[in-house]
N, C-alpha and C positions, 0 to 999 in steps of 0.2 A: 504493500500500500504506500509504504515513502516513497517509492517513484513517480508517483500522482503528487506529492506534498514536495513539491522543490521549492526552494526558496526565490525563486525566479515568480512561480506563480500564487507563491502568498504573498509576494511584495506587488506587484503586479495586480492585485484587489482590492491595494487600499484606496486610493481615489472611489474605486465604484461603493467600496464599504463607508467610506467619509460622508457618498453622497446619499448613500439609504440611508445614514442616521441622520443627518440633515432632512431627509424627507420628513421623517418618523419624529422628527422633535419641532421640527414647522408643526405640522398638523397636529399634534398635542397640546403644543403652547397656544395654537388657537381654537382649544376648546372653552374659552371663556374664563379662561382663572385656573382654572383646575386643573391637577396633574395626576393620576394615578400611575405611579413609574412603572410595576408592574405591566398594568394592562395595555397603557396607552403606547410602553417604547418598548420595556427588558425584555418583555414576552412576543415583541413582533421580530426586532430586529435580529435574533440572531438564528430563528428561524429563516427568514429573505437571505443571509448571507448565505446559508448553507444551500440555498436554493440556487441562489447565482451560482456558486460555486459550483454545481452540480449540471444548471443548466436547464432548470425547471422554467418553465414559460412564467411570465410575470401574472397573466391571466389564473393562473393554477395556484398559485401562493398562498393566496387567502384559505384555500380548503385544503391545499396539505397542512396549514398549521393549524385549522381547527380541528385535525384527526391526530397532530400529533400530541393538544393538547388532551384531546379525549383518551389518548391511549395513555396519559403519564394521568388524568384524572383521578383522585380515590376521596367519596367521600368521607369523613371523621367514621374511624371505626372502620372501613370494610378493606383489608387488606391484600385479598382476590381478584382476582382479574373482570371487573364486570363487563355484562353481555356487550355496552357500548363499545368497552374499551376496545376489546377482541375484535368485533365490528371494526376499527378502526385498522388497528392490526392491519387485517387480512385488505382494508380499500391502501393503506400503503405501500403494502408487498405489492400487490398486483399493478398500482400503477407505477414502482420503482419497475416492475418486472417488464410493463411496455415502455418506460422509458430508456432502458437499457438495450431492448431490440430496434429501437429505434434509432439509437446512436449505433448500433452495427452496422445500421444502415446508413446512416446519416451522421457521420463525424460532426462534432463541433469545438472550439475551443474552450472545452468545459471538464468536470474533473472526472466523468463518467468515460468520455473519448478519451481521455491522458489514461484513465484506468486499463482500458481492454488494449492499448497497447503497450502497457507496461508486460514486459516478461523477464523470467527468472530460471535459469538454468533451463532453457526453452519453455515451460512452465508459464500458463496464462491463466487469469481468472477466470473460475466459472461463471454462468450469469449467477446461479444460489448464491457464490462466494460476493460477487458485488450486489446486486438485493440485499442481501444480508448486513453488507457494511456500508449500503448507504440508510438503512432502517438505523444502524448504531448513531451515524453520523445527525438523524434527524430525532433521534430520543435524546443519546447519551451529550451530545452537543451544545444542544437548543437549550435541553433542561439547565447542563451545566452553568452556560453563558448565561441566560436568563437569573440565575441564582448570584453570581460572579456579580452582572450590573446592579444587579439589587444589592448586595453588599457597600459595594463602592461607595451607590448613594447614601446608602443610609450612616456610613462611617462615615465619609466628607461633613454631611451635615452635622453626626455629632462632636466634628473637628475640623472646624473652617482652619486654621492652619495650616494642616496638612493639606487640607484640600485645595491650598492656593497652590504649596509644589510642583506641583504636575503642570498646572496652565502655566508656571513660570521655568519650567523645563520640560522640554518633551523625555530624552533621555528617562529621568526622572519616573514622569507618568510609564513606559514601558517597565522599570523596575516596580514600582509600585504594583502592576498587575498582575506580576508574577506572583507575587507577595502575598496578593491579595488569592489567588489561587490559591495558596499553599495554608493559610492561615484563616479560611472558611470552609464551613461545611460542606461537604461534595455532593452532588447528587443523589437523591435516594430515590426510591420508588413511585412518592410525591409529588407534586409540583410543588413547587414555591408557594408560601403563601403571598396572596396581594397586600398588597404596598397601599396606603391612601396618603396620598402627598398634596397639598396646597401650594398651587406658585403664585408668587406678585409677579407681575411683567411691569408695573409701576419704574422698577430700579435695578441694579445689577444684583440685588443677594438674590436668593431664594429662599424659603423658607417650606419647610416639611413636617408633617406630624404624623406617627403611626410607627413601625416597624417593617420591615420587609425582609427580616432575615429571623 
């Protein structure tokens, strides 16, 4: 799978990743005041990147990430995999499964086409083998990141401080991330819970109430 992950083509997505969060936080900040971090950005944006990345039509977005939060859904108490989640399951295999016959057909500069021409001691991925690790990429990922930005926020806010660091070094903000990975809770079977955040657009602070971690 590293031969799909070259550093060529993760540098190579930051501009289009710069401009989805830029999308994703225009349209938030103009919901009238109000910010829920969760819903309105953590939970969109890193599902669309793995999308790009993969090479999912912009049209199809919306509904893969409504399945793929159905499938990380559990309400208080049920532990099990429910009927929706499964449901949800099985509508991502199948449409990762036509999206991957599709790029045998039809190359594109996405990480699905960079996949099936990767090989390994002649050795190529099966379609199971890629279905399978792009379902990881859009659970194990999404959930992660999603969790990851909720964090950020919710530290920065209860430490302006720190939190000016980063905007005054980029350097900086890159180690901080790592950091931030290493030193929050990983993903579990859960989703995150929501975040209820309040923003002024009045003035440069922000200001947030609630918890998200």
């Amino acid at each position: 799978m590293s031969r799909g992950f070259t550093p060529r083509r993760v540098q190579d997505l930051e501009p289009r990743i710069r401009e989805l969060t830029r999308q994703h936080l225009a349209a938030a900040l103009d919901g009238g005041g109000e910010l829920d971090f969760i819903a309105d950005f953590a939970g969109r944006l890193p599902m669309d990147v793995v999308s790009e990345m993969i090479g999912v039509p912009p049209a199809d977005r919306a509904e893969l990430r409504r399945l793929a939060d159905l499938v990380m859904h559990r309400e208080d108490g049920v532990y099990d995999l429910p009927p929706e989640s499964l449901d949800a399951v099985f509508s991502l295999v199948a449409y990762y499964g036509d999206l991957v016959a599709d790029r045998k057909v039809n190359r594109g500069d996405d990480l699905i086409s960079a996949l099936l021409e990767a090989e390994l001691d002649g050795d190529r991925l099966t379609d199971d083998e890629l279905v399978g690790f792009l379902f990881l990429m859009v659970i194990a990922g999404n959930e992660t990141t999603t969790k990851l930005l909720g964090n950020a926020w919710y530290w920065g806010w209860r430490f302006p401080d720190e939190r000016a660091k980063p905007f005054a070094d980029r350097d900086r903000g890159r180690t901080g991330s790592r950091r931030r990975c290493a030193t929050t809770p990983r993903a579990s079977s859960s989703p995150a819970p929501p975040a209820s955040t309040s923003t002024s657009t009045a003035g440069p602070s922000t200001r947030a109430t609630g918890s998200c971690c």
